[in-house]
N, C-alpha and C positions, 0 to 999 in steps of 0.2 A: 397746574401744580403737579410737580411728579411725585409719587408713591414710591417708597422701598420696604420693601422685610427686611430689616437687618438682623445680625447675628446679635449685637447689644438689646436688641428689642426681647429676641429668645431670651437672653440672658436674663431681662428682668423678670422674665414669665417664669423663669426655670428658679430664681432667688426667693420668689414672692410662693413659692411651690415645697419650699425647704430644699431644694438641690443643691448640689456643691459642685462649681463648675469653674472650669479655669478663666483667668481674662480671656477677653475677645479685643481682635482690632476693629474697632471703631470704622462705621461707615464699610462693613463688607458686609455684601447684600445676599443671602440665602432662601432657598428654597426648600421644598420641607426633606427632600431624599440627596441633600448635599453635603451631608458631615463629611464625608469623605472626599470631597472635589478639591483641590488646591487651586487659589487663586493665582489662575498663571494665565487669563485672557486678556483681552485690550491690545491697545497699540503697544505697550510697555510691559507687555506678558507679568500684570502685576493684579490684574483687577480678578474679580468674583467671574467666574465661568454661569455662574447661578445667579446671574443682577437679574432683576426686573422691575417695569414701571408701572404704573399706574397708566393707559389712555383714555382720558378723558371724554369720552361720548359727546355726539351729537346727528345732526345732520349733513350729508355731504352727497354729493352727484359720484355714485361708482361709474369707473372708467372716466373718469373728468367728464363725465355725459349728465346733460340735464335732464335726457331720456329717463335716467337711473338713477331717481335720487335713492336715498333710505337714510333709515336713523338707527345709529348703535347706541347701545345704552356701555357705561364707563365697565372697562373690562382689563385686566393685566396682562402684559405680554412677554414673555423674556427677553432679556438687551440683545443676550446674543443666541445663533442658532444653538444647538443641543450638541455638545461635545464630546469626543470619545469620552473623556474621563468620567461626564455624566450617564453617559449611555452606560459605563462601564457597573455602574453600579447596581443598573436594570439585568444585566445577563448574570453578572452575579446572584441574583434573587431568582432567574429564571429555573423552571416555569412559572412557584408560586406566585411570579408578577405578574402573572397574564391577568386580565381584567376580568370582573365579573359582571353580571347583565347589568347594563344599564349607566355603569361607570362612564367617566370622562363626558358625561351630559353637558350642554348648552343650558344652562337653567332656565332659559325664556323660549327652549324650543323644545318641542315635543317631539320625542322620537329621535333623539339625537346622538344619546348612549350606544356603547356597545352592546352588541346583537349577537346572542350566543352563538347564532350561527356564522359569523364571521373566527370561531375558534378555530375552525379546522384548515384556515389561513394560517393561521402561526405556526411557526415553527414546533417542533415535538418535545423538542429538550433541547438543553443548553449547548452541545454539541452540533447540533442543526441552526440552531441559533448563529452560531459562531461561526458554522460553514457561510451559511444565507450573506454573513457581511464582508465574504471576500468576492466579491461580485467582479470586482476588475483588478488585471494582476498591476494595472500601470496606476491605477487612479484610487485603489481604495486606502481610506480613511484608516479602518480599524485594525488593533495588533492583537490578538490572544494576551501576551501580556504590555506592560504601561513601556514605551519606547520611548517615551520625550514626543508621541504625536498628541497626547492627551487632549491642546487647546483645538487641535482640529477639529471641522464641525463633522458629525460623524453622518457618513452614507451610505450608501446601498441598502438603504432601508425604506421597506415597504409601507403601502400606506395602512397596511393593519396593522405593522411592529411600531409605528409611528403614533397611532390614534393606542396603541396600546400601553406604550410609553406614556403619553402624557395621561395617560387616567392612574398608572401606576405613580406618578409625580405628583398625583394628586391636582391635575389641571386637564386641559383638555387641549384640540387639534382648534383653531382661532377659526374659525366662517369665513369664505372669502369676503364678505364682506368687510369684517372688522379687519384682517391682513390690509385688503385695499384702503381702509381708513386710515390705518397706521402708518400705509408708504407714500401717503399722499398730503400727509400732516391734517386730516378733518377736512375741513371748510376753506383749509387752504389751497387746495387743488393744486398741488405740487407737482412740477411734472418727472420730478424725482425724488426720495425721499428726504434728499440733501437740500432742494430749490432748484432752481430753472438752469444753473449751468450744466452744458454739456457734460457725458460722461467722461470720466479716467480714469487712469490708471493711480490716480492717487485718491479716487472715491470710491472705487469698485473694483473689484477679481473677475476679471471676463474675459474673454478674448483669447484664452487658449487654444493654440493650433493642436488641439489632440491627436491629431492623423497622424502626427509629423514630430510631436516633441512630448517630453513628460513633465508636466508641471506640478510643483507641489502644489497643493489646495492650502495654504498659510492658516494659522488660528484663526478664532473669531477674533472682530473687532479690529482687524489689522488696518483698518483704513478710517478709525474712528478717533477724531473725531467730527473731522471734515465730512465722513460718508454717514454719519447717523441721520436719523429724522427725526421728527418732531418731540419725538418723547423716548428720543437718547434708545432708540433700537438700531444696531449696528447689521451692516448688511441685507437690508432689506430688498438690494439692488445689486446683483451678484454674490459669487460665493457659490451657493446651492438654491436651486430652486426647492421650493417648502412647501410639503403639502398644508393644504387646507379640509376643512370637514367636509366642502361643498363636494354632492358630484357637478364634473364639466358639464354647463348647460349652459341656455341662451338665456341672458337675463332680461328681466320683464317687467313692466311696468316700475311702480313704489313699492318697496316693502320696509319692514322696521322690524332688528333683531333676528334678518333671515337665513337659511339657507337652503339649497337646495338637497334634497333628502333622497330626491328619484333619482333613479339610472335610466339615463336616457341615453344608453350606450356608448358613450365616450371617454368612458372612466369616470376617475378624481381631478379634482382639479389641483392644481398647485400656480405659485406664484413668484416672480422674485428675478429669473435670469441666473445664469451661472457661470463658476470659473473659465468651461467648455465652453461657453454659448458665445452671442453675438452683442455687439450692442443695443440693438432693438429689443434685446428682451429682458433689457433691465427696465425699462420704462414698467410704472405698476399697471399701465394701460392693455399689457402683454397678457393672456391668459391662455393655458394651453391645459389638454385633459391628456389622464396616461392610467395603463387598468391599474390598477390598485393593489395587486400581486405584485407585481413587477420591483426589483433590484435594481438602481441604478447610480453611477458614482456620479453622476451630478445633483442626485434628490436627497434631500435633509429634509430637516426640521423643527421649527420653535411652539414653543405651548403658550397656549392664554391660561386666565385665571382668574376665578369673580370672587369677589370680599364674601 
C-alpha cells in the first residue's frame, strides 16, 4: 500500500489550527521545505518534484544474494532524486541549514546522525556553497539563479552537503540497504527496478559518451512510468548515482535495520548507475565507494523518511 503527504492533508492540519489558507490541488504530494518548489517533474513536467512513498519493509537477499539476507523495517523514500529547485531552497537558508549534532539519524541505528566533526567539510557560506556546485563546465546541474533547469536532479554534490540536505529536509541519507530494497522491489528480487527486462533508453538515462559529446541530464522522472519500481521511485537505475549513509564495505553475514558506520578506506558508498555510465551499473547488484568530499556531475541524491 503506498503512502503520500499531500498538500490537502496540510490543508486540513493547517484549517483544524484556525489558519487561513488558499485552495490546494488535490493529490500533490509535499515535503515539509517545499512551499516553494513548482510541480514541474514526471514524464509530463506536471507532477510534485517533492512526491514520496511509503516502502513497505521486510526481508530480502541484498545483491540478489542469499549470502546477504536482512530485514528493513517500513521507511519513506522520495519518488524522485533531489532537484535543483529543491536543493535551491537549502542554499537559500545556507549556512543556517547546516545540520546540528546528531540530525538526519536512522532511528533504529546508533551513531548514524550528523557528526560535528564532519562541519568543516561544508562549505563556509553561501558563496562557496554555490562555487562547490559548478564542479563541471559541460555537465552541471545547477544555475545561480532559476533557468528552466529547476526539474533537473541537482549534482556535484558531496556526500556531506547531501547527508546535510536531507537532515535540513527534515529526513535523512536511505542505508544502502533500504536503497537496495527499494531498487529491487523487497522480496521480489528484481533484477532492475523496473523487472527483468533488459535496460533502455526508454527505462533509463545512461549511456553517455561524455569524452566525445554533451548531453543534457533531462528532469527527474523522465522515463516514468515504465522505469519506476516497486513503490512508484523514479530513476533508481540511471540518472545520477545516489549517495547512501553506508561507508563502501564488504557485506557480511545477516543483518536487520543496518549499516555500515566504519571507514574502512574506500569512502561512501553510493548506488544507482548514471547518465555517464555503462549499462552494467544500472543493475542495483552494482556497488561502488567514492571519498565523501569529492564533487562530482554524475552523484546526486534522494532522502528517506520514518513516520
Amino acid at each position: 500500500m503506498h503512502f503520500f503527504r499531500s498538500l490537502a492533508a496540510i490543508a486540513i492540519s493547517l484549517v483544524a489550527g484556525g489558519a487561513c489558507i488558499p485552495d490546494v490541488e488535490p493529490n500533490v504530494f509535499v515535503l515539509p521545505r517545499c512551499e516553494q518548489v513548482a510541480p514541474s517533474c514526471g514524464p509530463e513536467a506536471g507532477e510534485s518534484c517533492c512526491a514520496e512513498s511509503e516502502v513497505v519493509g521486510g526481508q530480502f537477499n541484498r545483491l540478489n544474494d542469499a549470502g546477504f539476507p536482512a530485514t528493513v523495517a517500513d521507511f519513506h523514500l522520495d519518488r524522485f532524486e533531489v532537484t535543483v529547485g529543491r536543493f535551491r531552497q537549502f542554499v537559500e537558508g545556507y549556512p543556517a541549514a547546516r545540520p546540528k549534532a546528531g540530525a538526519g539519524a536512522h532511528p533504529l541505528i546508533q551513531g548514524s546522525g550528523w557528526d560535528p566533526e564532519w562541519d568543516a567539510k561544508l562549505p563556509a557560506g553561501k558563496g562557496e556553497l554555490r562555487a562547490s556546485l559548478q564542479c563541471d563546465a559541460n555537465f552541471r546541474t545547477w544555475t545561480d539563479e532559476p533557468t528552466g533547469n529547476e526539474a533537473a536532479p541537482i549534482n556535484c554534490v558531496s556526500w556531506y552537503l547531501a547527508f546535510a540536505f536531507c537532515a535540513w529536509d527534515e529526513g535523512r541519507l536511505p542505508t544502502e540497504a533500504e536503497w537496495n530494497y527499494a531498487a529491487v522491489g523487497g522480496n521480489q528480487h528484481r533484477a532492475y527496478p523496473w523487472g527483468e527486462e533488459a535496460p533502455s533508453q526508454e527505462l533509463a538515462v545512461f549511456g553517455c559518451e561524455t569524452t566525445t559529446t554533451v548531453c543534457p541530464i533531462p528532469g527527474v522522472g523522465s522515463k516514468s512510468p515504465a522505469g519506476d519500481g516497486r513503490w512508484e521511485q523514479a530513476d533508481l537505475a540511471g540518472s545520477l548515482f545516489e549517495w547512501v549513509l553506508d561507508y563502501h564495505a564488504d557485506l557480511t553475514g545477516a543483518c536487520s535495520n543496518c549499516a555500515a558506520l566504519s571507514d574502512g578506506g574506500f569512502g561512501r558508498g553510493s548506488r544507482g548507475g548514471a547518465f555517464s555510465h555503462t549499462e552494467e551499473t544500472l543493475s542495483p547488484t552494482y556497488r561502488i565507494g567514492e571519498l565523501p568530499e569529492r564533487t562530482l556531475s554524475f552523484y546526486g541524491l534522494r532522502c528517506a523518511r520514518d513516520e
